[in-house]
Backbone as a chain_set.jsonl record, in Angstrom:
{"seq": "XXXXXXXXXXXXXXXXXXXXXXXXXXXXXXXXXXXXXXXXXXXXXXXXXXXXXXXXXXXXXXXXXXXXXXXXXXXXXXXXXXXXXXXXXXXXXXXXXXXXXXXXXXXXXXXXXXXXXXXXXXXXXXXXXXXXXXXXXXXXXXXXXXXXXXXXXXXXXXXXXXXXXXXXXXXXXXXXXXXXXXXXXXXXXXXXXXXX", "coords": {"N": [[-15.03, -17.348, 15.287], [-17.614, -16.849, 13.477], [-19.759, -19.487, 11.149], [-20.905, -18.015, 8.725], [-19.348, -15.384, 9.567], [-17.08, -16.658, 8.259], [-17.24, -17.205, 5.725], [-17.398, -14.619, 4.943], [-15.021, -13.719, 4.758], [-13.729, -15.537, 3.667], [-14.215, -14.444, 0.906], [-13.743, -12.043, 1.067], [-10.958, -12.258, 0.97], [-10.509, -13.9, -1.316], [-11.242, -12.279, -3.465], [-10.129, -9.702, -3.316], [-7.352, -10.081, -4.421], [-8.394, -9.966, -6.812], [-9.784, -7.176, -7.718], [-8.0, -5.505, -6.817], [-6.04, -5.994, -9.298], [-7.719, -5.54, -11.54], [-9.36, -3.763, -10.574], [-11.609, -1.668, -9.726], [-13.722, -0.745, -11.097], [-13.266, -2.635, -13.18], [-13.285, -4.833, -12.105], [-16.028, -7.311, -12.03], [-18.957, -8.754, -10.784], [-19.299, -11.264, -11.494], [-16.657, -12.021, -12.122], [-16.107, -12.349, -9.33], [-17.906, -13.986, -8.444], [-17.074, -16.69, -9.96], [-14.202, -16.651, -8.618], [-15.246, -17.288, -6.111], [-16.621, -19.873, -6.163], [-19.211, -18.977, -5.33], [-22.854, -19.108, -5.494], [-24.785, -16.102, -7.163], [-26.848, -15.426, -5.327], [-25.604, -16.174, -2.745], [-23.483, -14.791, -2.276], [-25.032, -11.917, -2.283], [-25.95, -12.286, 0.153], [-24.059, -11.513, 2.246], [-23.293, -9.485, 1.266], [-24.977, -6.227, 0.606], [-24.417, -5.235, -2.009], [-22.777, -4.236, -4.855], [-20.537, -2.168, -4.903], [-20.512, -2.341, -1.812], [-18.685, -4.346, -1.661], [-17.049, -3.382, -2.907], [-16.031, -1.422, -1.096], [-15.385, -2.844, 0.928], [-13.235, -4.688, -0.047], [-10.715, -2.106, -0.388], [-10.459, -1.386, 1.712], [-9.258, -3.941, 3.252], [-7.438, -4.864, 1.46], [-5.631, -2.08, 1.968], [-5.243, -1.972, 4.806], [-3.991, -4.173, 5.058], [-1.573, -3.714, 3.548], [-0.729, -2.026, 5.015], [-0.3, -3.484, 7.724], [1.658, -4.692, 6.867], [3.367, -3.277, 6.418], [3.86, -1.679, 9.252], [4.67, -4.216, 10.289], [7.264, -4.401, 9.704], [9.353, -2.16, 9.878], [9.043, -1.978, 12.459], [10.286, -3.931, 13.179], [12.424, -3.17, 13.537], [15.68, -0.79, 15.242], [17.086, 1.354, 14.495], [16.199, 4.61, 13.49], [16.874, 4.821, 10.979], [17.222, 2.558, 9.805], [14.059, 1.777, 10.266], [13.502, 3.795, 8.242], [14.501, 2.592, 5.945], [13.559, 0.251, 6.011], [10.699, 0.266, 5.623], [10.727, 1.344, 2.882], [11.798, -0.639, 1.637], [9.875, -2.373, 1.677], [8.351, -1.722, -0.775], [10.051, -2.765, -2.699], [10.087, -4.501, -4.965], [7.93, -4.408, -6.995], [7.056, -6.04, -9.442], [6.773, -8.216, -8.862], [4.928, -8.197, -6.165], [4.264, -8.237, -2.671], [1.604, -7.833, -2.523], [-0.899, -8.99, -4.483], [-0.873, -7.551, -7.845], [-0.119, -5.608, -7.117], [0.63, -2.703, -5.361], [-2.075, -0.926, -3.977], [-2.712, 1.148, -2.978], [-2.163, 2.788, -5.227], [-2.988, 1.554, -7.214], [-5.818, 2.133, -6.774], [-5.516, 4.581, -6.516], [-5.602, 5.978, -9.086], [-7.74, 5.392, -10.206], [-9.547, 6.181, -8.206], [-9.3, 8.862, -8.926], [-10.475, 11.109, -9.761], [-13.519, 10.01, -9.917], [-15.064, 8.832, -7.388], [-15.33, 9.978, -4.776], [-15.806, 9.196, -2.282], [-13.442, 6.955, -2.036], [-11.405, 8.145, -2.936], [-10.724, 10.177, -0.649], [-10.308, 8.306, 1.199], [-7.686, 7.062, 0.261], [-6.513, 9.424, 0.629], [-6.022, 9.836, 2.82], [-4.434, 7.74, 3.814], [-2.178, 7.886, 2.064], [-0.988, 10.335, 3.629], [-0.867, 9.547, 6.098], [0.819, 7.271, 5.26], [2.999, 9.156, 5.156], [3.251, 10.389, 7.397], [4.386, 8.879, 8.582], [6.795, 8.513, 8.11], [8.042, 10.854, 8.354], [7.679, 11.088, 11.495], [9.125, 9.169, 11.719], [11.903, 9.999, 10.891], [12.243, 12.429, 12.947], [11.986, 11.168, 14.889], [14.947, 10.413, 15.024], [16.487, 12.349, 14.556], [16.007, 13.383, 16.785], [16.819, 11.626, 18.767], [20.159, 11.345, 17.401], [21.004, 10.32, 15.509], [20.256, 11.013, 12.704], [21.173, 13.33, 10.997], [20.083, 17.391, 12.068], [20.386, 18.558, 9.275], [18.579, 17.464, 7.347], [15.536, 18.104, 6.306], [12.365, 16.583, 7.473], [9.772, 16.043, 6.917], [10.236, 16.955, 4.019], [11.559, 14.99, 2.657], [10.452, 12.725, 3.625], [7.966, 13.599, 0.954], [9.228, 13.039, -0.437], [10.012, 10.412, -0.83], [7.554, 8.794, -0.502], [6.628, 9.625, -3.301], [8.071, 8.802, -4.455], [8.489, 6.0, -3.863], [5.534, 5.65, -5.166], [5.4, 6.501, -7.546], [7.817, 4.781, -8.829], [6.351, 2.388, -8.298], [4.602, 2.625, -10.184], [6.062, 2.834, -12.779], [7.595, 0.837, -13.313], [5.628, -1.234, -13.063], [4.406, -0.791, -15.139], [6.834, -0.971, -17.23], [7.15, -3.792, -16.656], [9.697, -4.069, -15.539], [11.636, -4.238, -13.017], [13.771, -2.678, -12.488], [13.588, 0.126, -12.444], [13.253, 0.707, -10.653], [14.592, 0.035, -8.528], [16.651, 0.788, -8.785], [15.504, 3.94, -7.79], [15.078, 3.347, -5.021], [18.063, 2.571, -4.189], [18.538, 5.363, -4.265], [16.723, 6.819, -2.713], [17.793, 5.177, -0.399], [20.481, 6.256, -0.211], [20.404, 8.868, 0.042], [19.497, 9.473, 2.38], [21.228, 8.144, 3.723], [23.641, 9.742, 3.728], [22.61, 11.77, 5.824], [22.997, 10.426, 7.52], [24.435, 10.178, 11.35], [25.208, 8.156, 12.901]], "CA": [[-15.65, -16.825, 14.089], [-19.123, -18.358, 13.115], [-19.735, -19.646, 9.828], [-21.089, -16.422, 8.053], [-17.97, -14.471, 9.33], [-15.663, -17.232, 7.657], [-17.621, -17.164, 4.569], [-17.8, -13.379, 4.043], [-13.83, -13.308, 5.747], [-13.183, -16.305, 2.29], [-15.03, -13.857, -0.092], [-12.739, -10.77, 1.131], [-9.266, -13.013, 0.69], [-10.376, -14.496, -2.672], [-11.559, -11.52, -3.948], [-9.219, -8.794, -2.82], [-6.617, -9.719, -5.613], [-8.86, -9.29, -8.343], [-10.095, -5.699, -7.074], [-6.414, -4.648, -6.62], [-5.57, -6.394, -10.371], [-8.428, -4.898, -12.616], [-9.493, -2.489, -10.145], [-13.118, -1.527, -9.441], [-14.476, -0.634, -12.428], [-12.933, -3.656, -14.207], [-13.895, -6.418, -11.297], [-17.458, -7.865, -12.586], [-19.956, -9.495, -9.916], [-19.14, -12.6, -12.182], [-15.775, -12.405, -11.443], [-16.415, -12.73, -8.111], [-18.432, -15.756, -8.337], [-16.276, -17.761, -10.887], [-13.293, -16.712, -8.019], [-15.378, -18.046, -5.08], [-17.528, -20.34, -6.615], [-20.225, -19.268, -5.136], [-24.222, -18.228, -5.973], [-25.133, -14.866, -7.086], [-27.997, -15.438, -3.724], [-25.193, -16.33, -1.6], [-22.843, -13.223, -2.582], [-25.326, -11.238, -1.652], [-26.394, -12.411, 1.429], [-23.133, -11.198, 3.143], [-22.825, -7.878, 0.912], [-25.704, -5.697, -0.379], [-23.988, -4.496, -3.185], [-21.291, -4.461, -5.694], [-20.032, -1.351, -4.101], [-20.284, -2.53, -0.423], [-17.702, -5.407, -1.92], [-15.86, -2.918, -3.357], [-15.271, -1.049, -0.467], [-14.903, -4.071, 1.669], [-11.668, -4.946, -0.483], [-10.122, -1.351, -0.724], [-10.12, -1.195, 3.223], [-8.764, -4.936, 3.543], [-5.962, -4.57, 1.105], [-4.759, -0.349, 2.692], [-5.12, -2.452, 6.065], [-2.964, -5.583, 4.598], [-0.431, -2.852, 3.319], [-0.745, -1.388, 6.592], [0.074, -4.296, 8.711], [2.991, -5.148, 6.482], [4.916, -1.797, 6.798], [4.203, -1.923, 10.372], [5.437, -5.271, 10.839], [8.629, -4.57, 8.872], [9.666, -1.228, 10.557], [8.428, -1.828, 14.365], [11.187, -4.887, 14.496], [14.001, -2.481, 13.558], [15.587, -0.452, 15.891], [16.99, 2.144, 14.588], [15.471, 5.535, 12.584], [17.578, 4.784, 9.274], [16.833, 0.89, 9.527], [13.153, 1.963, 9.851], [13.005, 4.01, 6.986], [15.03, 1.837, 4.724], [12.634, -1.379, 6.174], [9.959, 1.242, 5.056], [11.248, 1.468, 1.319], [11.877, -2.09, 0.978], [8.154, -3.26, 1.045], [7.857, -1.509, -1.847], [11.513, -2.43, -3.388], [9.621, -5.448, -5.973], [6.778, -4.158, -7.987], [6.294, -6.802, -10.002], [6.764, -9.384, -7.383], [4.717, -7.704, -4.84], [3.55, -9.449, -1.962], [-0.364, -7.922, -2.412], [-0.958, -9.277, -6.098], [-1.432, -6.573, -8.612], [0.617, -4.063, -6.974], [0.172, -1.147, -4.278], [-3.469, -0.63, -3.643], [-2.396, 3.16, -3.189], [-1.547, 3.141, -6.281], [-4.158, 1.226, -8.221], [-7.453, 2.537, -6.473], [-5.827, 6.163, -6.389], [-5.502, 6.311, -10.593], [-9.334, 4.803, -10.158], [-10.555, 7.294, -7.498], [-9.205, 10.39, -8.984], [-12.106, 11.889, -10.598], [-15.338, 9.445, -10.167], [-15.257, 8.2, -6.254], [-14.801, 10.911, -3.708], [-15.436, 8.29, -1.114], [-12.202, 6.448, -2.119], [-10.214, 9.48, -2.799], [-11.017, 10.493, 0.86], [-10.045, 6.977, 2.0], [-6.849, 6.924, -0.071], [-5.879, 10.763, 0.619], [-5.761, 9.579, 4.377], [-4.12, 6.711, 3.59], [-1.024, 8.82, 1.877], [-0.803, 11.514, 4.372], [-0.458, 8.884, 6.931], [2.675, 7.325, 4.873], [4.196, 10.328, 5.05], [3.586, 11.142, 8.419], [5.181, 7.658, 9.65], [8.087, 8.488, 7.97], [8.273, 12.275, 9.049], [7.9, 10.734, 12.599], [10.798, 8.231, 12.234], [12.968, 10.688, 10.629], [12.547, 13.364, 13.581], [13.148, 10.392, 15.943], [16.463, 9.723, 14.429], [17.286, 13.372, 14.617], [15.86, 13.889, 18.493], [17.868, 10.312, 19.189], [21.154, 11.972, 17.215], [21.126, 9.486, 15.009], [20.343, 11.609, 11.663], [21.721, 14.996, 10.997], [18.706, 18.245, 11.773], [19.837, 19.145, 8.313], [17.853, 16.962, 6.479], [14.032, 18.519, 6.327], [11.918, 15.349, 7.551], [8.85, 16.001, 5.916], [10.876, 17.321, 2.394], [12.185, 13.594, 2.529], [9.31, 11.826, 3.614], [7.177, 13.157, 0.426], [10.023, 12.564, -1.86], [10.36, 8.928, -0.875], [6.612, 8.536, -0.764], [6.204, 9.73, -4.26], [8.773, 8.044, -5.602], [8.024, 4.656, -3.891], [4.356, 5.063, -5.889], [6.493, 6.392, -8.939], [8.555, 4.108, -9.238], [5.87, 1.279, -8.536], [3.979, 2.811, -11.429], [6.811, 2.797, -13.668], [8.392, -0.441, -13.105], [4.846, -2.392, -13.255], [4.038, -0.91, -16.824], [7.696, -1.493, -18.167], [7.475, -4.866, -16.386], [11.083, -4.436, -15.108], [12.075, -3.747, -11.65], [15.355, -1.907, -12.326], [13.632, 1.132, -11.896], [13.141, 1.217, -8.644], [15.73, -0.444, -7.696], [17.233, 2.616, -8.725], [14.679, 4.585, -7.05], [15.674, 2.44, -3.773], [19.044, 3.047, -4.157], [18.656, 6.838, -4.025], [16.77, 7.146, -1.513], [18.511, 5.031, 0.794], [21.825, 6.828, -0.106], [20.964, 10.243, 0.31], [19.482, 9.438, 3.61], [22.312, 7.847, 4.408], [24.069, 11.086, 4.028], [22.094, 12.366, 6.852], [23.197, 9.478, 9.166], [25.233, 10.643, 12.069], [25.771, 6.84, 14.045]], "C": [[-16.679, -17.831, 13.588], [-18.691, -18.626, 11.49], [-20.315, -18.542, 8.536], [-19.646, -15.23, 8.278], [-16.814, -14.914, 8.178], [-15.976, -16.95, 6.148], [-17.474, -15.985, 3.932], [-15.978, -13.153, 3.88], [-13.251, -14.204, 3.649], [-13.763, -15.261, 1.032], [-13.695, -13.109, -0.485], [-11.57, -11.443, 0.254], [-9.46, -13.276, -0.828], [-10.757, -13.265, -3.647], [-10.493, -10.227, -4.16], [-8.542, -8.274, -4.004], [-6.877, -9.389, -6.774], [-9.58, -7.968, -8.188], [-8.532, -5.095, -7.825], [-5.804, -4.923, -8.843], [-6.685, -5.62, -10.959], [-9.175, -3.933, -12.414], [-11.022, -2.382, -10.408], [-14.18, -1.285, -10.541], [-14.773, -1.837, -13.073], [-13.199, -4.708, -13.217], [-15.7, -6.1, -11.655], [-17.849, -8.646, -11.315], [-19.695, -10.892, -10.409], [-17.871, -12.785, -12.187], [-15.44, -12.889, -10.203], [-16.632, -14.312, -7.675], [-17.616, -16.458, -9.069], [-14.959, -17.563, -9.813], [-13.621, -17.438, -6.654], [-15.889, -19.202, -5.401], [-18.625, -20.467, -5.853], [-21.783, -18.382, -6.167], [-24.236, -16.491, -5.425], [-25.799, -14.354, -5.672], [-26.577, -15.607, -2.308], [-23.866, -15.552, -1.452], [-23.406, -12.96, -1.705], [-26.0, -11.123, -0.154], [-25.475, -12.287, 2.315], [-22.643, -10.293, 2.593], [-24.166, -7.762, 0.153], [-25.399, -5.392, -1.629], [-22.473, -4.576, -4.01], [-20.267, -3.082, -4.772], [-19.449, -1.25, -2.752], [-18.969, -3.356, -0.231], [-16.828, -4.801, -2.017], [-15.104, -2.109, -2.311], [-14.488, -1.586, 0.847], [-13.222, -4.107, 1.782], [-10.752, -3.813, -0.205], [-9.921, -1.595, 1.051], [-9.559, -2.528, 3.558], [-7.601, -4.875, 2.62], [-5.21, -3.281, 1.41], [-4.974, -1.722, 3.902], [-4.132, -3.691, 5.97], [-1.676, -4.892, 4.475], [-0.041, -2.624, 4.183], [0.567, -2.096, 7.84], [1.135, -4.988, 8.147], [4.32, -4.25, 7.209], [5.141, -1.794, 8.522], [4.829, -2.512, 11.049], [7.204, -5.059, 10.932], [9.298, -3.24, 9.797], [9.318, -1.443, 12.386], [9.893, -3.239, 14.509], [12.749, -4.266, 14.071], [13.965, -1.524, 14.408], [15.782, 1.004, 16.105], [16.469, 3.421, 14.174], [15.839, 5.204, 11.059], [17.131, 3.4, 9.122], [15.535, 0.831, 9.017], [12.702, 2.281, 8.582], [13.622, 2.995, 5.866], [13.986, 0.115, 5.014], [11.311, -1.227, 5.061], [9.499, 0.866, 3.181], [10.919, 0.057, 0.974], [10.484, -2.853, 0.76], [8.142, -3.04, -0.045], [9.041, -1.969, -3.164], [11.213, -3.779, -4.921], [8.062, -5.34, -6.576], [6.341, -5.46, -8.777], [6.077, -8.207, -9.538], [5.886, -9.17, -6.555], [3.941, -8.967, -3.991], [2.12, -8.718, -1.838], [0.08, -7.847, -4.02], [-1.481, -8.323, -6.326], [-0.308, -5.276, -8.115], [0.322, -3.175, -5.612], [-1.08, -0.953, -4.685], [-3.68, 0.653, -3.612], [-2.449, 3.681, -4.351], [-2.644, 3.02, -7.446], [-5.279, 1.669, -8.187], [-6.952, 4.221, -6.78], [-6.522, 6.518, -7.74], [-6.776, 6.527, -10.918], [-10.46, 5.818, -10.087], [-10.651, 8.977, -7.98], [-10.366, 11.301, -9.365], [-13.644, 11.052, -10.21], [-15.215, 9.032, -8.477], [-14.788, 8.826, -5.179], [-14.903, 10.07, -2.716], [-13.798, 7.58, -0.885], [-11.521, 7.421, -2.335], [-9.889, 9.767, -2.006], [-9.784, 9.627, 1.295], [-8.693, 7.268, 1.682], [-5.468, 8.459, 0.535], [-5.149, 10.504, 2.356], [-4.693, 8.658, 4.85], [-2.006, 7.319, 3.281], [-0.564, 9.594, 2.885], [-0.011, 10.642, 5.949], [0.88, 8.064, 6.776], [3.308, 8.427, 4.895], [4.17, 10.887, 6.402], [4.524, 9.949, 9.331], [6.369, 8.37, 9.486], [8.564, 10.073, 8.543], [8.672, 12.163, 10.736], [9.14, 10.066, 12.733], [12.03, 9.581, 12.507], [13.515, 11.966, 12.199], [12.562, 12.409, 14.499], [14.446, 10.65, 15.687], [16.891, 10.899, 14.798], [17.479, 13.855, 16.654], [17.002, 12.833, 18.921], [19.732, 10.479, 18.647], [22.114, 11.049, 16.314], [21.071, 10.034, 13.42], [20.561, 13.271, 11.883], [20.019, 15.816, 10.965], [19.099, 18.635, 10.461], [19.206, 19.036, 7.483], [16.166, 17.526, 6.881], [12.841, 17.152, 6.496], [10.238, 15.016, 6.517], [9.395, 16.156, 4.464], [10.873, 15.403, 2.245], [11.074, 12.714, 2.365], [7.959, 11.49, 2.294], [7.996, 12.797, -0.811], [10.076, 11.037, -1.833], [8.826, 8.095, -0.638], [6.019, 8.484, -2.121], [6.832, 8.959, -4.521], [8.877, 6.269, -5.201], [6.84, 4.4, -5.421], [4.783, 4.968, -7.102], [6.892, 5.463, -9.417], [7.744, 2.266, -9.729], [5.193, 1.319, -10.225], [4.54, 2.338, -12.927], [7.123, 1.812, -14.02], [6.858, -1.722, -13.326], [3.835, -2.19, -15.011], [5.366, -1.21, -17.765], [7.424, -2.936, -18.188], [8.797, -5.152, -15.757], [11.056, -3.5, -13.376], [13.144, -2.57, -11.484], [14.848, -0.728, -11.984], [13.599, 1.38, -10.827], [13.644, 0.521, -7.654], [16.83, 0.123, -7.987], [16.898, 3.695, -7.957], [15.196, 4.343, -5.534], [16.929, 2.895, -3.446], [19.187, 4.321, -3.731], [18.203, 7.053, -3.13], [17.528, 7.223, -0.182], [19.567, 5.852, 0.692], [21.516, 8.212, 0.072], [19.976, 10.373, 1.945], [20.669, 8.996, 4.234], [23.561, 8.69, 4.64], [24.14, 11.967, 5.118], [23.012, 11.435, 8.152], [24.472, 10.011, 9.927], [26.021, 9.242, 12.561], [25.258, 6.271, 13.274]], "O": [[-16.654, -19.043, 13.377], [-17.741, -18.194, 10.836], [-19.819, -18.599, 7.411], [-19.127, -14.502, 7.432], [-16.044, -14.225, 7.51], [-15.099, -16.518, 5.4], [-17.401, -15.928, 2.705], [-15.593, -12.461, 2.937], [-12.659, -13.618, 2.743], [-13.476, -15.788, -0.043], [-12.931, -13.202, -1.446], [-11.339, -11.18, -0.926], [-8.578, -12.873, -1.587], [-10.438, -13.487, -4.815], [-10.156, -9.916, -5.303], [-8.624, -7.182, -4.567], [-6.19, -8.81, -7.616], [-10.231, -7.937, -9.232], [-8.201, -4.534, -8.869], [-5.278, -4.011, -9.481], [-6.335, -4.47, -10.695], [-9.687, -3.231, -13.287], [-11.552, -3.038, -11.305], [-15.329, -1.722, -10.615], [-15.877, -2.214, -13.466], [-13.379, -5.766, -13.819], [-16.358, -5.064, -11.559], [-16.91, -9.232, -10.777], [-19.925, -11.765, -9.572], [-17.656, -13.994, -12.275], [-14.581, -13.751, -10.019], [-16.068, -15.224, -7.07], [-17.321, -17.335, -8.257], [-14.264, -18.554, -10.039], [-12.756, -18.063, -6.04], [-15.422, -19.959, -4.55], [-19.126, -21.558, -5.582], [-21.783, -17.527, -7.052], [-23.992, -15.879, -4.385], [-25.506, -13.336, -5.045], [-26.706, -15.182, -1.159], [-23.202, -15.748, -0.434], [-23.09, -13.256, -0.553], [-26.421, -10.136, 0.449], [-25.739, -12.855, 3.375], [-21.559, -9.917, 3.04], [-24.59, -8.605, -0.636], [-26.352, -5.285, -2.4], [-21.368, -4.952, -3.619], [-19.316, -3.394, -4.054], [-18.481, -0.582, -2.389], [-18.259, -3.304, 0.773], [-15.756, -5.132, -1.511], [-13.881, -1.983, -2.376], [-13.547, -1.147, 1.507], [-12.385, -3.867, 2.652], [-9.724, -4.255, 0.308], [-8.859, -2.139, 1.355], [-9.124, -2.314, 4.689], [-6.554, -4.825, 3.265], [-4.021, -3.34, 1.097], [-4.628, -2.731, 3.288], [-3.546, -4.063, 6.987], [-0.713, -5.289, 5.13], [1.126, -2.939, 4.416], [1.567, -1.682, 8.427], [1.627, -5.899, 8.813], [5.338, -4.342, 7.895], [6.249, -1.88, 9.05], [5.457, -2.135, 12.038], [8.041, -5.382, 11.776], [9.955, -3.763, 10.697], [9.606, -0.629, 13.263], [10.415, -3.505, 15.591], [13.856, -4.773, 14.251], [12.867, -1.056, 14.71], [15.315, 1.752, 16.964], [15.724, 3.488, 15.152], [15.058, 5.362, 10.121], [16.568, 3.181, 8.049], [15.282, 0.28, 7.945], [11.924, 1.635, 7.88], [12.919, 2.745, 4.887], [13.877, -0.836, 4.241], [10.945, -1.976, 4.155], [8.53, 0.406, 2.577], [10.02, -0.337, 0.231], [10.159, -3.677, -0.096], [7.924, -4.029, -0.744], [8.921, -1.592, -4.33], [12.085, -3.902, -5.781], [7.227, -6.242, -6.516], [5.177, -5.836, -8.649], [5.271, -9.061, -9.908], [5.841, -10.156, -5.819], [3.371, -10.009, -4.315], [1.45, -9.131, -0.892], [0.892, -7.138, -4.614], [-2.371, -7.864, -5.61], [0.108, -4.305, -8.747], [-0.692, -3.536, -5.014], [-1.222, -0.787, -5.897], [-4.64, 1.241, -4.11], [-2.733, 4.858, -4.573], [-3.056, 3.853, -8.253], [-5.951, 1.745, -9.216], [-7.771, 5.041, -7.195], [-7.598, 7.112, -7.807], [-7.154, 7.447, -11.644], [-11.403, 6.211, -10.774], [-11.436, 9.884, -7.705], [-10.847, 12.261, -8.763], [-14.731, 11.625, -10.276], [-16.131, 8.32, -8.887], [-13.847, 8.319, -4.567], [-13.89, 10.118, -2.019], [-13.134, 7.66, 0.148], [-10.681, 7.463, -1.436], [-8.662, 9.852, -1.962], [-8.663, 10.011, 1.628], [-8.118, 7.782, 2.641], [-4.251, 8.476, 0.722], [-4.091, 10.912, 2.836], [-4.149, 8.709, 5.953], [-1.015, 7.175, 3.997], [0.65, 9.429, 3.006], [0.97, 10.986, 6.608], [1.787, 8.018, 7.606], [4.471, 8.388, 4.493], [4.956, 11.796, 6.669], [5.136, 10.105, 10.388], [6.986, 8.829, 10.447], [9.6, 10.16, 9.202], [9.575, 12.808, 11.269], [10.011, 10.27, 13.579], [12.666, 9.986, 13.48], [14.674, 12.283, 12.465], [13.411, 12.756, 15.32], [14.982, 11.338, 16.555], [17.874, 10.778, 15.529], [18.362, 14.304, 17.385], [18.051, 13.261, 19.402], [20.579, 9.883, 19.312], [23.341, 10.963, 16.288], [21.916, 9.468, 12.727], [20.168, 14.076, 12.727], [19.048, 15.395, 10.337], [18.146, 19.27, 10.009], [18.961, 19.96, 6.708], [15.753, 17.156, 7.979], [12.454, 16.738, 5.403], [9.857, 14.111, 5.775], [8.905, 15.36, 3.663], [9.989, 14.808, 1.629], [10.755, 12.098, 1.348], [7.272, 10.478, 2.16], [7.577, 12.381, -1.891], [10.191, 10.456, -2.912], [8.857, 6.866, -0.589], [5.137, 7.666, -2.383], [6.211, 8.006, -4.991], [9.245, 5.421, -6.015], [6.965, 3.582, -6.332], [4.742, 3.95, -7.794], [6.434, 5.113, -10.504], [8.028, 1.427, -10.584], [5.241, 0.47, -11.116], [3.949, 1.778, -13.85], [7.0, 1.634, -15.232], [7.056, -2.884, -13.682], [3.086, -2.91, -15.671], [5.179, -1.63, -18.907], [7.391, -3.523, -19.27], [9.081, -6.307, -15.443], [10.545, -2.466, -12.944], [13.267, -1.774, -10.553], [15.53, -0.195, -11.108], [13.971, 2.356, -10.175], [13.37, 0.378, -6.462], [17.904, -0.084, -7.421], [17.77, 4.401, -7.448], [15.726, 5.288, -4.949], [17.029, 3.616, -2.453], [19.966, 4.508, -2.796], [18.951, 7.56, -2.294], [17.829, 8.102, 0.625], [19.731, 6.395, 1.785], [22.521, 8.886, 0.295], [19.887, 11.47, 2.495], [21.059, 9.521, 5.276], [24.38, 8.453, 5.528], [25.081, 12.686, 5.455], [23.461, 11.756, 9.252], [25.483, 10.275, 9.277], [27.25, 9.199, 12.612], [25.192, 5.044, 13.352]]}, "num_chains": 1, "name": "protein.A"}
């Protein structure tokens, strides 16, 4: 990586969290710089635009998310482990490991109405959590590992919503308990399903 990749690569990283924390509207070009310390001239000489930044970040923190859940589910083995590995990224809201929160969560509230580009991005973004978990789940059932009576998609958007739910909830009380209630339920009425 030359020295222009590293520089734009230090922009992304230092930047990212304040995107995800005050969210696109609310990150300033002068936030930016007072977070890298660099010149306005040398911003833009590795992004045209406040926008180009912004969508920089939104695709480097969904791809950070990304490569978490992946990590966390791909080293379990079985369908129920998966989904409950799944859950657990999300099981500390106000802890989280991407500062500010779920990126799903913060850009959706953002995109709903003013940024059909990010809506797009985000809509794809959802559909694709819910199809991991739709996939596990009908492993587990082909493998004979979860009962066919559980509906894999029904499940998948209940424990999708109520991950974001719950993040929502739990990072404006400030308390976790909710969704470590939320957590709880899920796992247990999947665990209902489990055959082995």
């Amino acid at each position: 990586m030359g020295k222009a990749e590293r520089t734009r690569q230090f922009i992304i990283e230092t930047a990212a969290p304040i995107f995800n924390e005050k969210g696109i509207a609310g990150t300033t070009i002068d936030d930016i710089l007072a977070a890298t310390g660099m010149a306005k001239g040398g911003l833009y000489g590795h992004f045209e635009s406040k926008d180009e930044i912004a969508r920089v970040m939104v695709d480097y923190l969904l791809g950070k998310l990304n490569d978490k859940v992946t990590a966390v589910v791909n080293k379990e083995k079985t369908a129920v482990k998966k989904i409950f590995a799944f859950i657990d990224v999300y099981k500390d809201p106000i802890d989280s490991y991407i500062n500010g929160g779920c990126p799903i969560l913060n850009f959706g509230v953002e995109a709903d109405d003013n940024n059909p580009m990010l809506k797009q991005k985000l809509k794809i973004q959802i559909e694709e959590g819910q199809k991991t978990l739709t996939e596990i789940i009908n492993k587990g059932i082909a493998d004979g590992e979860i009962s066919p009576k559980i509906d894999a998609e029904d499940y998948a958007l209940k424990a999708f919503a109520s991950l974001e739910g719950g993040m929502l909830v739990s990072r404006v009380t400030g308390s976790s308990k909710y969704m470590n209630s939320l957590v709880r339920m899920l796992k247990n009425e999947l665990k209902e399903y489990q055959l082995k």
